[in-house]
N, C-alpha and C positions, 0 to 999 in steps of 0.2 A: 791149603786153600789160599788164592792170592785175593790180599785187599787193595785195594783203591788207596793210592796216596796221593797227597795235595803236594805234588813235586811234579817239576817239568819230563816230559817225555823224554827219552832217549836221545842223545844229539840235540838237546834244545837246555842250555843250560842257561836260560833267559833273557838272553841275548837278544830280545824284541827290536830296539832302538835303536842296535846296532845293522839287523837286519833294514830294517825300515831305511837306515839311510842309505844302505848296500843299493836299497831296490829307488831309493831317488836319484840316486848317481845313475844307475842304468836305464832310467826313465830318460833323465837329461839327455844322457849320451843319444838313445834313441831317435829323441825327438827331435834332438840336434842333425843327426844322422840325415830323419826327414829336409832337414831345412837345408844340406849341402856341407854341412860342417865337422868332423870329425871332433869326438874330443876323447883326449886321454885323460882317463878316470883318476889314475895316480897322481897326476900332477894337480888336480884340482882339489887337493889337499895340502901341496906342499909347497907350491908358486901360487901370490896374489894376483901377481902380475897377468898371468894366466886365466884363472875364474874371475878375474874382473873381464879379460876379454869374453870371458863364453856368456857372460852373464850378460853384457852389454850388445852382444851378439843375439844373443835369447831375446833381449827387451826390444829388438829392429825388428820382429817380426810379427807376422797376423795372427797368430797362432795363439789363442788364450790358456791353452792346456799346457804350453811351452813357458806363456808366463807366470803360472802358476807354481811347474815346475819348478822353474827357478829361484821363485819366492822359496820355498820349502830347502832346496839345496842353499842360501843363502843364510838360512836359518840353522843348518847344522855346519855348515863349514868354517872353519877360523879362517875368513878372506883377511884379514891385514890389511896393510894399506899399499899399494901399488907403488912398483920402485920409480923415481925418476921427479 
């Protein structure tokens, strides 16, 4: 007989937080996409320079769900401080 354990399902080894931001970054990209802008997901982890432009890009537009976005992606990502 099988019991009920209080462990994560199969493939889900708790990794919530991590998924959560997966799915913020693809939100941005998105929504970004919406507004004419392409963005590369990898870079906006690894150039400041970069998600300081998507992000200031993000905050020029009408779009509340876009800035909301971004609030949220500014909140998991280590932006730095922009070179120059």
């Amino acid at each position: 007989m099988k019991t009920m354990s209080n462990t994560h399902p199969p493939g889900n080894s708790g990794h919530g937080v991590e998924r959560t931001e997966l799915l913020e970054d693809v939100d941005f990209k998105w929504l970004m996409a919406g507004q004419g802008w392409w963005v590369d997901t990898g870079r906006i982890h690894t150039d400041p320079d970069y998600i300081h432009t998507m992000l200031d890009l993000a905050s020029s537009t009408d779009s509340d769900v876009l800035h909301e976005c971004a609030i949220h992606l500014q909140n998991h990502v280590p932006i730095g401080s922009p070179a120059g």
